[in-house]
N, C-alpha and C positions, 0 to 999 in steps of 0.2 A: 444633269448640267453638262453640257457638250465647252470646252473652252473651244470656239472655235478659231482664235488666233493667239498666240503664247504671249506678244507684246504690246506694249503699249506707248499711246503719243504724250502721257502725263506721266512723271516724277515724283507721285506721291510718296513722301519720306516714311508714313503708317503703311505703307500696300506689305500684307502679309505676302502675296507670291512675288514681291523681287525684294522684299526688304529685311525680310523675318528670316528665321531659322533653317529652313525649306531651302534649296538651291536648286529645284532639280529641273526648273525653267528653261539652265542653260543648255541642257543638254536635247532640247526639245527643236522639233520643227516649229519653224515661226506661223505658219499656216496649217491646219486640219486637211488634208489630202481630198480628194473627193471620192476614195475609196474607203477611207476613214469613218467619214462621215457615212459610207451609204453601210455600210458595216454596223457603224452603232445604232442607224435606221432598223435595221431587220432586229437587230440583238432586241430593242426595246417591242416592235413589234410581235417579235414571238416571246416575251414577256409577256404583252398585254392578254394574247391571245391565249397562253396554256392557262394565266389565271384569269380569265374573264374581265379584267379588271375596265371600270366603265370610264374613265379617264385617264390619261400620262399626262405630268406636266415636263416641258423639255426647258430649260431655259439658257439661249445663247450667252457666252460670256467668255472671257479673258483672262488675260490681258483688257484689249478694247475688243469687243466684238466689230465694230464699224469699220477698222482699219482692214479685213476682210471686203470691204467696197460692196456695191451694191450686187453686182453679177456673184461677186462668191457668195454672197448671200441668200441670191436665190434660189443660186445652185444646192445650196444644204436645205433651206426652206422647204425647197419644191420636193427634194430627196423625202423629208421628214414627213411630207404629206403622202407622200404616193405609198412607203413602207406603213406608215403607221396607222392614218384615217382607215383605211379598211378594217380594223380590228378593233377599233376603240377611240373614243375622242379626244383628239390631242390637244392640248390648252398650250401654247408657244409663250413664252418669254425670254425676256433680252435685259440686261441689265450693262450700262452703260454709262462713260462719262458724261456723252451727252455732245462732244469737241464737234466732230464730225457730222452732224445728224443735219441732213435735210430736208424738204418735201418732197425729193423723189423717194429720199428711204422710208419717209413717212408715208407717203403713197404703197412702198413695198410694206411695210406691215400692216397697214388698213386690208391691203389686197389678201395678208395669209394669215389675219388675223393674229397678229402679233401684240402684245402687251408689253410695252416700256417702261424700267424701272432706271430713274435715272439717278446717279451721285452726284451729293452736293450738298453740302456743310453747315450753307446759312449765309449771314449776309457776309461783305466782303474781305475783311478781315477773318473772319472765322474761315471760310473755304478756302483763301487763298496762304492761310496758313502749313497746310499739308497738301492741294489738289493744286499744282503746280507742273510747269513744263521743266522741261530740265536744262531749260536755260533760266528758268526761274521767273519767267513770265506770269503771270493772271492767268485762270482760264475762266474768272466768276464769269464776264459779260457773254462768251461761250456757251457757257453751260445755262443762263439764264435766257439766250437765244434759243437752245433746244427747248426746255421747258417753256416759251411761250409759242413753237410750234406745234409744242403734244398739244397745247391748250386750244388751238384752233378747232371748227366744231366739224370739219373735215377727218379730223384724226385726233379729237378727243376719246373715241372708243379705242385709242392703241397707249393711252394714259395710262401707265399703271399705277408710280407716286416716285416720291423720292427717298433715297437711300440716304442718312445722313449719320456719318460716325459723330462721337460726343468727344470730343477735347473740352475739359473744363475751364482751360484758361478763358474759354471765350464767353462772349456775354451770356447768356441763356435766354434772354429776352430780346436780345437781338437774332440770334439763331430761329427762335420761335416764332417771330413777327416774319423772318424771309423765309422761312417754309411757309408758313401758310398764305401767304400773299405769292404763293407759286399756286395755289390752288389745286393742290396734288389730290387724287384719293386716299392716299395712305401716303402716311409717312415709317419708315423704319429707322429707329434710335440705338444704332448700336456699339457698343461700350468696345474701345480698342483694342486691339489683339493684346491679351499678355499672359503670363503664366506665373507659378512660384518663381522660377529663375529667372525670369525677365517682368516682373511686378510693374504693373501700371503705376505713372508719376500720378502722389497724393496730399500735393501742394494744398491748404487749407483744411485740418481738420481728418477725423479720422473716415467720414463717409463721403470722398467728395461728392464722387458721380452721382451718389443717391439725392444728395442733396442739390446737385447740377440739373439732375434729371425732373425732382418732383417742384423746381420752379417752374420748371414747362409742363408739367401736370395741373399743376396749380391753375395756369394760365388756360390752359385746355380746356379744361372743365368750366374755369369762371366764364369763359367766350362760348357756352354751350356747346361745347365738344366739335369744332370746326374742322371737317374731314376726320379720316380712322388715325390712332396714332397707334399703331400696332402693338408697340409694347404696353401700356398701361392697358389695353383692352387683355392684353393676353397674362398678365398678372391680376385681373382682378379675379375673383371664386367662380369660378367655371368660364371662364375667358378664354378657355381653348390650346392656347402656350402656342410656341413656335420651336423653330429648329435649338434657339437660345434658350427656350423656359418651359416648364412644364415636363409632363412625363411621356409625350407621347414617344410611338415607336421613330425613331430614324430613321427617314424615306427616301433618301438622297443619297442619289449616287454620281461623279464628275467621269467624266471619259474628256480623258487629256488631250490635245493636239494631237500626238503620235499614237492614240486608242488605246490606252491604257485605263484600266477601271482604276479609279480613288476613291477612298472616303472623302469625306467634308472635306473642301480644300480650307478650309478654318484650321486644319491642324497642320498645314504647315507653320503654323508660328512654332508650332511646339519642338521640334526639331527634325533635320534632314531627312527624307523618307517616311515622315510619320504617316505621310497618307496614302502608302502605297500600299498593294492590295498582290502583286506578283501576277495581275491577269489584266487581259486585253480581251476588247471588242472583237478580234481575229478569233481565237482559240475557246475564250469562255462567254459562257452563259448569264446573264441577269443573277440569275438565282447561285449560280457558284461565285458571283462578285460578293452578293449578302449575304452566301455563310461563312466570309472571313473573321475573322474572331474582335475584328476591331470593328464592325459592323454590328454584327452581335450582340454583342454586348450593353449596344444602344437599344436594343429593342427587348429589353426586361425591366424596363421602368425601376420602382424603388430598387428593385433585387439587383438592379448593375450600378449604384449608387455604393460610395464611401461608407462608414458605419456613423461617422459625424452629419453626412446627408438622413441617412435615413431614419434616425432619431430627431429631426428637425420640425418644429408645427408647420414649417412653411413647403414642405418639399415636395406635395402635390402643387406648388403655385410657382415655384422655384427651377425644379428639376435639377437643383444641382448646378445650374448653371449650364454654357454653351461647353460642352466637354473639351475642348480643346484651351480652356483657361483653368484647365484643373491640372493639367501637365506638372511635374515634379521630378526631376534627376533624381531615378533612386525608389520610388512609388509610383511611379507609371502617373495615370490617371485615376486612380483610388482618390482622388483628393477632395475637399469641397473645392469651388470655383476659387482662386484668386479674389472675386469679387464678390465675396461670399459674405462680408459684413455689409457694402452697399445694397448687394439684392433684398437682406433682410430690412432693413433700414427705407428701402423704398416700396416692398411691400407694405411694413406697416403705415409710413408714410402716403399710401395711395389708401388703403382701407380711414387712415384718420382723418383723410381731407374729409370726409364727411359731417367732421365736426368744426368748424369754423373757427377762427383766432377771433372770438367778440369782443375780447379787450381792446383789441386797437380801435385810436379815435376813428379812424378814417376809415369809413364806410366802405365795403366788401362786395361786390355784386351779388353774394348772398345776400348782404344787406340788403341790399335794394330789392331781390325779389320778394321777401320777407315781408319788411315794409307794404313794397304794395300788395301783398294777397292778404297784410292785417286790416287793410281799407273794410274786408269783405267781400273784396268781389275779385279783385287784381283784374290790369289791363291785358288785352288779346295779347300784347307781345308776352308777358309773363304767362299766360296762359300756352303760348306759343313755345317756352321755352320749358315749360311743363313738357307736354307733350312729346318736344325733341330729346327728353331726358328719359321718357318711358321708350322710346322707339332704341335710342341705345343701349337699354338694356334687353330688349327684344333682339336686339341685336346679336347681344353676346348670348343670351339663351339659346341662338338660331347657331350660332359656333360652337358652344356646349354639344350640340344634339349635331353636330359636325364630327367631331370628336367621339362621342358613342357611336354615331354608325358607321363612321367612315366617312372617305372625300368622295361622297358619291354621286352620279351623273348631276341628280337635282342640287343638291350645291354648285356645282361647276354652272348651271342654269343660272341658278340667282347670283352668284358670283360674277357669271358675266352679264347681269341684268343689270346691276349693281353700278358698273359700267355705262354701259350703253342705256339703259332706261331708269334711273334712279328713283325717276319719280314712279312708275307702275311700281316697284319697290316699295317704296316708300308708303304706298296706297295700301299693299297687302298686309305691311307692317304696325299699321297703322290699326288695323281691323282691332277692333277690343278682343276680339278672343283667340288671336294667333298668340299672345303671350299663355292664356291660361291651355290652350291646347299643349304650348312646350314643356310647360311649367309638370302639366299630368305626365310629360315622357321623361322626364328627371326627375321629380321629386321623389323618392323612394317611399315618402308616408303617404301620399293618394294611393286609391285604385285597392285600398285593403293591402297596404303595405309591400307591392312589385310595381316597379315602374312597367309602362307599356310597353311592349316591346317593337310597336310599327314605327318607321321614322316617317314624322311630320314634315319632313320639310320638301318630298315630291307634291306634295297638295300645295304648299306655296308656291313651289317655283310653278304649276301650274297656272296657279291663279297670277301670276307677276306675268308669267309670259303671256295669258291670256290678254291681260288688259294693254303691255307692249304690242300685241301683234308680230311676237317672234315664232314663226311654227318651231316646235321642238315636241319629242317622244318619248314619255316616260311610266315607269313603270311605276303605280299609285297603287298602294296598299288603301284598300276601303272599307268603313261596315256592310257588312252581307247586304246584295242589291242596291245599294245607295253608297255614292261618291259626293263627297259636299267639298266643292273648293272654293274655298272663304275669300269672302266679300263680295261674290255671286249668284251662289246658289246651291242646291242640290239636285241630283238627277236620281230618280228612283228605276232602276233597270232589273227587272227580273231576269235570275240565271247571272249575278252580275258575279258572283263569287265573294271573296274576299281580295282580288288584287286587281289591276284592273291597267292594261294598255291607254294612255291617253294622249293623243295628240292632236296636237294645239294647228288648228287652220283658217284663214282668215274666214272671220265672224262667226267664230265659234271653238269648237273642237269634238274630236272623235271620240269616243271610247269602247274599246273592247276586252272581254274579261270572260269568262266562263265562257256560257253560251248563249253569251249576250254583247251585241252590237248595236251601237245606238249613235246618235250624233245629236248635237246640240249648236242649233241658233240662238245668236245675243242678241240680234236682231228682233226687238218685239213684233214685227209683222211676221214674222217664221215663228210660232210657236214650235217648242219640241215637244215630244209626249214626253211623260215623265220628267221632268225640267222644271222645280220649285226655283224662280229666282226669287232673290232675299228683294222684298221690295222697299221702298223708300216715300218719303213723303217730302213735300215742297215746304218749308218754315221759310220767314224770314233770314234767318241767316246763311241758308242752303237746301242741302236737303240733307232729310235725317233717314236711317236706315230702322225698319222696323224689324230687327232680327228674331224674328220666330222660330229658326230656321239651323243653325250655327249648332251642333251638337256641344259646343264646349260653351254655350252660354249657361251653361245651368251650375254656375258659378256663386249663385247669390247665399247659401244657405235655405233659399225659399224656392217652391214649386215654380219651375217655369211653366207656361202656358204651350200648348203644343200648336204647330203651326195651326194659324188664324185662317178663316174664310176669307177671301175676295171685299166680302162688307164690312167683316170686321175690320180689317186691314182700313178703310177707307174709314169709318167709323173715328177709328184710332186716330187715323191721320189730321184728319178734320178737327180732334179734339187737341193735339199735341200742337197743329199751328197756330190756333187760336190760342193756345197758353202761351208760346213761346211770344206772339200778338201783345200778350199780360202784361210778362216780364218786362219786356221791353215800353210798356206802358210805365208800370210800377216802379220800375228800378234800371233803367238803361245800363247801366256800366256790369250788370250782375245780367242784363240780355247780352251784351258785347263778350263777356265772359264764357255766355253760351256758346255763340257763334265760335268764338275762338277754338271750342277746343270737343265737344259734345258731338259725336258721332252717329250715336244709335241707342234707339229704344228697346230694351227687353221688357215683352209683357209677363205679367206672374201670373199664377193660376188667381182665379178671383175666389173670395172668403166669403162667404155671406158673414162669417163674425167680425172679420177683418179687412171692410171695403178697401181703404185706404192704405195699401203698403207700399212700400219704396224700398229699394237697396240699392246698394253699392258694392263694388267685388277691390279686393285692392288689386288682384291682377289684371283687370278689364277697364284698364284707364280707357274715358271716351265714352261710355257706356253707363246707362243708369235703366233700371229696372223698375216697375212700373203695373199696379194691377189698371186695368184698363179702365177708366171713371170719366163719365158723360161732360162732367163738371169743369170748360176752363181753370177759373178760376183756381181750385182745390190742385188741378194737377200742374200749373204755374209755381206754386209754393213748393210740390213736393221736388219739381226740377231741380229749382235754385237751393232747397235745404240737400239733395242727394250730388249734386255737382259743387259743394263743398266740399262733400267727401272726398269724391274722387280728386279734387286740386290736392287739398293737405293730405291726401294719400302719397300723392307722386312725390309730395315733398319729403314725407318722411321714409320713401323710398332710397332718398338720397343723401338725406340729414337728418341729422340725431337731434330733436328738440327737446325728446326725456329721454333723462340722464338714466346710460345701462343701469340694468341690473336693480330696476324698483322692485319693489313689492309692497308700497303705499299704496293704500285704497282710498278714495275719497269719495263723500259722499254728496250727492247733486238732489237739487230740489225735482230734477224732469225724472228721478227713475228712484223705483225704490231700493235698490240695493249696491253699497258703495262699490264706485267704478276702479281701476287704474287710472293710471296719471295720461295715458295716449285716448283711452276712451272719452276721459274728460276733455280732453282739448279736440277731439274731432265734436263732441258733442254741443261746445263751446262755438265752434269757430261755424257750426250749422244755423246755430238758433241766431248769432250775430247776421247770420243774413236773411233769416225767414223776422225777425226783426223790422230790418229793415224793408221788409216786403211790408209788411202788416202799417210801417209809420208812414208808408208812404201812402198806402190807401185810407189808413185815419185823416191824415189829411184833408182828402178828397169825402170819404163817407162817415166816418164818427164811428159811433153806436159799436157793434160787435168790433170793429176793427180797432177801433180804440183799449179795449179789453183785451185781444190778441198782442197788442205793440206794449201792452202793460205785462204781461206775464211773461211773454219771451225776452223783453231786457232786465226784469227781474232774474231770472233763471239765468241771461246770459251773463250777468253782474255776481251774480254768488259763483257760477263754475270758475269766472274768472280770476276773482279773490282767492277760491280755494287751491285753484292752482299755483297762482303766487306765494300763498301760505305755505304747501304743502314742499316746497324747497326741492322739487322731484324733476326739475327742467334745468339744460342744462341754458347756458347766457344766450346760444341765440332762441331758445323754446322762451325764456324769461323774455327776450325783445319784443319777441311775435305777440305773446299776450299781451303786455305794454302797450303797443302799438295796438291791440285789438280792445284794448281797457280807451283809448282814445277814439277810435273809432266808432265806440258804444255809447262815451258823452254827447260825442257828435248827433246821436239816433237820440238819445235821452233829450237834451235837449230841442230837439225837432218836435217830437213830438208833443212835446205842451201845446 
């Protein structure tokens, strides 16, 4: 963090460097010299370069950074590219009021790739409560002028998000409606400077801020999690943490105006000198700045924690808090945080929004998704909002796996894909088996009990920049002779090794690896040699992917099929459009269902005892499994009964409809031996729509189909009793069956 100007044109009465304990501003140049600056250039780049390291992030700041004007700005810019780009890739950031910011400066960080992190509090009473001039002026219409030039789609790629401190007095629901109607990528929510001797005001109650905070969680969530909101991602179980939470090591370092190395300037609140380190950018090293002992200390996770932290359930999720609100006259930072009962109170609070308030009269947007997916089939947007619910947790898995291997090149790829191409993003993430691929490099019980040790996430960014058209060069861990980068394809190259050079060129990309060089056209008139792409087929609702291909499909507990011939493939397809043809005959809102959300086909090995199998995987939302059958009609049915699964999977990914900690078995007429209370209701909520597949064709044909729509609302009428009976769901698991107990009247009586 370079402060590259000491002051500022705002009066903010919270600002920890003019306001707090800290005073050592005054004795600073108001501007970073340009000797300064080309000083902390080379220091950082012969950093990068002794340890390899495959990114630096630099991020400009203050005071204001803008009051440096456009020319000083370049002047350090252009410094920081020329020392540092040769060694390693510099990721630039700026974090700003926002006062000053025009299209020329926005032109200058489009041009040096700059990303803008702007302050700002919420709507106008809330920001103009503290972000004020020091005649006591407004700055909200200011600041909400910058943020609607980051938003232009000129210099929407130098958007970072916005920075917004939490005062409780202000509304939470007002704060949260003007953040996100700024359209930020990320927000940052962070709790005010204070310490044991100078305690955060705790006007209402013994948790305010937690309670301040998980209104706007509350709302987050209900609105389908609209943009990142950094903190609740980073406190939920494997969320990743930040400089505030979690245990990662301390990465950060400030080099002051005058070149002085600091810790976190966060600890100035704590008191005068706390962040001072005794070394400059002139005389020392990178590496002699981090082994000060206040440094240090931040990079031994539990072991540099209080003894009250590290006896806590929560303090892999926690970290203790932002170390400089643990300050104590007397115990140093030995402490837990100041905010040390809110943190606990808002993690449990974010793990219980899981389970919904169903007493209240008035209907909850869980409600309402609930409701409709009890119809049997739920609408594309509920289906929609499915979806958006598994890809954020793909999310935070893909920052889990951030976190075990580092901030490494391919992160900083998709981080700035993220950005700039959200939707190739979106696409890769999308894939049904990028979740179970992460799932194998963290779960510690796959794989015969050791996680993997390759990081997943160069095959993504791969595949994201592939389908942007950004060229980038990275370094892909692969299985022997084969590179599969998902949602593509795989390339079979002998002599490929185990790791493999690949870069991204338009209408394709390179690879090289062992003693093996190969390149690959997307281009279907360029065939490659050795180039399996995952092919796909034309349905009514789009096209479907027939993943034969996907090394982490084999997900189902059942044999997958090994890649398919040319005719089978075509075979398949032919037979998968014509069903989907069916459904959408049979049952339209359960075909709309499809389209919404239904990605890809896995074939299974086929059974001569077992023609007919299906599955479902709970970590390959999108995805349904499939032995490969001649027969329309029969593989119509098994769609719509296996794309139930996967709906009420996603949901009970999110929410608790049985109540922890059963061990009630109940017993169902379709299987012989009695199930759990989650079995019975996925088994439940299946047959309520192979049900209504069967009434709707009685209908039209009688005879056998009239017999099928008699047996499966029988079946589906006892699981649903028994689950009612069995007292094992908690009010909203009781609502959904309800709702699915009306749903099934509705079929019962049709069908006469």
């Amino acid at each position: 963090m370079l402060k590259v100007h000491s002051r500022c044109d705002l009066s903010c009465d919270h600002c920890y460097v003019y306001q707090h304990a800290d005073q050592t501003w005054r004795g600073r140049p108001v501007r970073m010299a340009p000797a300064t600056a080309r000083s902390a250039a080379r220091r950082i780049a012969e950093h990068a370069r002794e340890h390899g390291l495959p990114t630096v992030h630099v991020v400009l700041h203050g005071g204001e950074p803008l009051l440096l004007g456009a020319a000083g700005l370049r002047e350090v810019l252009a410094e920081l590219r020329a020392a540092i780009s040769p060694w390693t890739r510099l990721d630039l950031r700026m974090q700003t009021n926002g006062v000053l910011l025009d299209e020329d400066l926005c032109r200058l960080f489009v041009e040096y790739g700059v990303r803008v992190g702007v302050s700002f509090d919420g709507d106008r009473t809330a920001n103009d409560r503290h972000r004020v001039f020091a005649h006591g002026g407004s700055s909200h219409d200011h600041v909400r002028r910058a943020l609607a030039l980051l938003r232009q789609p000129e210099f929407r790629g130098s958007y970072a998000g916005i920075l917004c401190t939490v005062d409780v007095r202000n509304d939470p629901d007002r704060v949260y409606e003007a953040l996100v109607a700024e359209s930020p990528p990320r927000v940052d929510l962070l709790l005010p400077h204070a310490t044991w001797d100078d305690p955060p005001q705790r006007p209402g109650g013994a948790t305010p801020y937690a309670d301040w905070l998980l209104r706007i969680h509350s709302r987050w969530v209900d609105d389908g999690r609209p943009g990142s909101f950094r903190l609740f991602e980073a406190l939920r179980p494997g969320g990743g943490g930040t400089e505030a939470f979690g245990l990662a090591p301390a990465d950060v370092l400030v080099v002051e105006a005058d070149g002085s190395w600091e810790q976190a300037d966060s600890l100035k609140t704590a008191y005068h000198g706390a962040a001072d380190t005794g070394f400059d950018v002139f005389a020392h090293s990178v590496d002699e700045a981090a082994r000060h002992p206040g440094v240090a200390v931040r990079q031994e996770g539990v072991e540099g924690l209080c003894a009250t932290c590290r006896a806590c359930p929560v303090v892999d999720r926690c970290g203790g808090g932002l170390y400089a609100h643990r300050w104590r006259t007397g115990a140093g930072f030995d402490n837990p945080s100041v905010y040390c009962a809110d943190l606990l109170r808002l993690i449990e609070g974010v793990d219980a929004y899981r389970e919904p308030a169903h007493e209240s009269p008035v209907p909850t947007p869980l409600d309402d998704l609930l409701d409709d997916l009890a119809t049997g089939h739920g609408s594309p947007q509920t289906v929609r909002r499915l979806a958006d619910d598994q890809v954020a947790i793909t999310r935070m898995l893909v920052t889990a796996c951030r976190e075990m291997f580092g901030p490494t090149a391919a992160w900083e790829v998709l981080a700035d894909l993220e950005v700039t191409a959200p939707t190739a993003v979106r696409a890769v993430l999308e894939h049904p088996f990028v979740r179970p691929r992460l799932v194998r490099r963290l779960d510690p019980s796959t794989r015969s009990g050791a996680r993997e040790a390759v990081d997943p996430l160069p095959a993504l960014a791969v595949a994201a920049a592939v389908r942007a058209g950004v060229p980038v060069t990275l370094d892909v861990p692969v299985r022997p002779d084969v590179i599969t980068v998902p949602t593509l394809g795989s390339l079979v190259l002998p002599g490929l090794g185990e790791s493999a050079e690949v870069t991204v060129q338009p209408g394709g990309f390179r690879v090289r690896g062992g003693s093996a060089d190969g390149t690959v056209h997307l281009d279907p008139g360029e065939p490659s040699a050795g180039w399996r792409p995952t092919r796909d087929v034309l349905v009514p609702g789009g096209r479907l992917l027939i993943e034969d291909d996907d090394p982490y499909r084999d997900c189902y507990g059942q044999s997958v099929a090994p890649g398919l011939t040319a005719p089978a493939v075509r075979a398949l397809g032919r037979t998968l459009a014509e069903a989907w043809t069916v459904v959408h005959r049979d049952v339209p809102a359960h075909g709309a269902a499809l389209d919404g959300g239904l990605r890809a086909v896995v074939p299974l090995m086929p059974d001569p005892e077992r023609p007919l199998r299906s599955a479902t995987a709970r970590h390959a939302f999108g995805a349904v499994a499939v032995t490969p059958h001649p027969d329309a009609e029969t593989v119509a049915v098994l769609l719509v009964h296996e794309w139930q699964h996967a709906k009420l999977g996603a949901v009970l990914d999110r929410y608790d409809l049985v109540a922890p900690g059963q061990g009630t078995l109940i017993r169902v007429p379709w299987r012989p031996d009695p199930r759990p209370p989650e079995g019975v209701l996925q088994g439940v909520y299946a047959h309520l729509a192979v049900t209504q597949v069967w009434r709707s064709r009685a209908e039209t044909e009688g005879g056998d189909a009239s017999e099928h729509t008699a047996r499966y609302l029988a079946w589906t009428r006892a699981g649903v009793d028994a689950l009612l009976a069995s007292r094992s769901l908690t009010g909203a698991g009781e609502r959904f069956v309800e709702r699915m107990r009306h749903a099934l009247e509705e079929t019962r009586v049709g069908s006469r």
